[in-house]
C-alpha positions in Angstrom: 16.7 -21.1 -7.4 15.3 -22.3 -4.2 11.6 -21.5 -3.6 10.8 -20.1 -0.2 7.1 -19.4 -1.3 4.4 -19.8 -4.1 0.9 -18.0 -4.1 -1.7 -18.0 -7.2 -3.9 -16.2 -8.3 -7.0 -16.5 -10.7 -8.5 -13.7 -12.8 -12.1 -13.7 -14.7 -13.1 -10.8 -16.6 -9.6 -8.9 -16.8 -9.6 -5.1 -16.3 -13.5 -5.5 -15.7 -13.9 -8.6 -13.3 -12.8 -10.1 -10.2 -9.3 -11.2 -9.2 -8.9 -13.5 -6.3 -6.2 -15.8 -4.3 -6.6 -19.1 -5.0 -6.7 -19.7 -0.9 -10.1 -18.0 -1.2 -8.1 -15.3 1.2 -8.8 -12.0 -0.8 -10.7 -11.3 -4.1 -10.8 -7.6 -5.6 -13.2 -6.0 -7.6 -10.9 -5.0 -11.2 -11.6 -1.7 -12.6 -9.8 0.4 -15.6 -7.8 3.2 -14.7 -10.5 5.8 -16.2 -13.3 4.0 -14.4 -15.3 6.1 -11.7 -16.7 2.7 -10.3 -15.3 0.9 -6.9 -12.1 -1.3 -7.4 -8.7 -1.2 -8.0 -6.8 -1.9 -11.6 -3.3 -4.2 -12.1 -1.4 -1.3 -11.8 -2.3 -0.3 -8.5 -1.7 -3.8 -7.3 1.6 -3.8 -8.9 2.5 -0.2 -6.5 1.5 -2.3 -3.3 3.5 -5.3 -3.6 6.2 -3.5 -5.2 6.3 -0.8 -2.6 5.5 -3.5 0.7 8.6 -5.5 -1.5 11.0 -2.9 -1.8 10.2 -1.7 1.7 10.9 -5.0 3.8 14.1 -5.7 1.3 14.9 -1.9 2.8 15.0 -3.5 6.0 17.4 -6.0 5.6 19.4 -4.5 3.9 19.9 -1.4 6.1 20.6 -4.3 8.9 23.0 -5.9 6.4 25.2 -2.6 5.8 24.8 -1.4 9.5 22.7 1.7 8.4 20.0 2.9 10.9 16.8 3.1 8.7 14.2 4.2 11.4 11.6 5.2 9.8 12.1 4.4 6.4 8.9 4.1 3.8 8.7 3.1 0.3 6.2 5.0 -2.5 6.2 3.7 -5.7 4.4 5.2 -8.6 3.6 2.8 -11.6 2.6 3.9 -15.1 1.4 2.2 -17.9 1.5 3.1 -21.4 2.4 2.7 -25.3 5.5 1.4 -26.1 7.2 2.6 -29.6 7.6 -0.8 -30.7 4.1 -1.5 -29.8 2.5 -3.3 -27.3 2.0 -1.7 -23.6 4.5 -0.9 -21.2 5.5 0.1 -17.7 7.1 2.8 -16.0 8.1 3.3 -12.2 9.4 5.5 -9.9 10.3 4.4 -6.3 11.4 7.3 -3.9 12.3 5.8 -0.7 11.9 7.9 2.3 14.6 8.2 4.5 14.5 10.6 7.6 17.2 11.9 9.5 19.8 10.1 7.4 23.0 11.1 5.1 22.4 11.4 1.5 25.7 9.0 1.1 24.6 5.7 3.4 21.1 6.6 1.6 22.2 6.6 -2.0 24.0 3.4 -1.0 21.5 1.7 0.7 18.7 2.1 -2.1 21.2 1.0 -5.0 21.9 -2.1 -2.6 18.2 -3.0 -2.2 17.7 -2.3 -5.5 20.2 -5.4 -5.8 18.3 -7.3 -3.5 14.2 -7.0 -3.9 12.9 -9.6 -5.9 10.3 -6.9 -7.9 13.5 -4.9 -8.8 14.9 -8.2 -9.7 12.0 -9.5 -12.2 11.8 -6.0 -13.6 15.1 -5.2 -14.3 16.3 -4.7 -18.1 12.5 -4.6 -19.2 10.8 -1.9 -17.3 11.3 1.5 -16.8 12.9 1.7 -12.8 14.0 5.5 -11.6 15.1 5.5 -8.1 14.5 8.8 -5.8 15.5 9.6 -2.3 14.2 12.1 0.0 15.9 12.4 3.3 15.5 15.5 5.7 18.4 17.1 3.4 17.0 16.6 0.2 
């Protein structure tokens, strides 16, 4: 594979500490999911490059396939939980919103960049994925 672009990233303190870009760019504040304090936890970070991921690959794909995807956003929904043959686990749902298109070119354009995104690449086989579509007919 040819690599278009490499970031890092250094954590101290896990689910209770800092996590920042090794550019010195952006740190967060890292807070469990029950927490009431200021922060954000892995999982959330995991929805917003996931859903900013699957959003852009949208893009090009709908130019790629000739599809008019005006409007188009991306929500994904992550989970994390017990697995059954232990150890933790996650679980996504993306719904991409499409307005103003056909259900047809929009089931075929989200199982296309489904194909295509990098997250839906690396997850694939070992995570959870559901797909969802919500156009102005559904």
């Amino acid at each position: 594979m040819k690599i278009f672009y490499k970031t890092a990233a250094t954590a101290t303190g896990g689910r209770s500490g800092t996590s920042a870009l090794n550019d010195g760019s952006h740190s967060v504040q890292m807070v469990r999911p029950d927490s009431k304090d200021a922060g954000v936890n892995p999982e959330q970070l995991f929805a917003l490059g996931y859903a900013a991921c699957f959003d852009s690959a949208m893009d090009l794909t709908a130019k790629q396939l000739k599809i008019d995807a005006t409007g188009a956003k991306t929500s994904v929904e992550v989970g994390i939980g017990q697995r059954a043959e232990g150890g933790y686990g996650l679980d996504l749902d993306i719904t991409a919103y499409l307005p103003g298109m056909d259900t047809d070119d929009a089931q075929r354009l989200v199982e296309a960049t489904h194909q295509v995104c990098p997250y839906s690449n690396a997850t694939r086989g070992n995570i959870d994925v559901r797909l969802h579509i919500k156009t102005d007919a559904s």
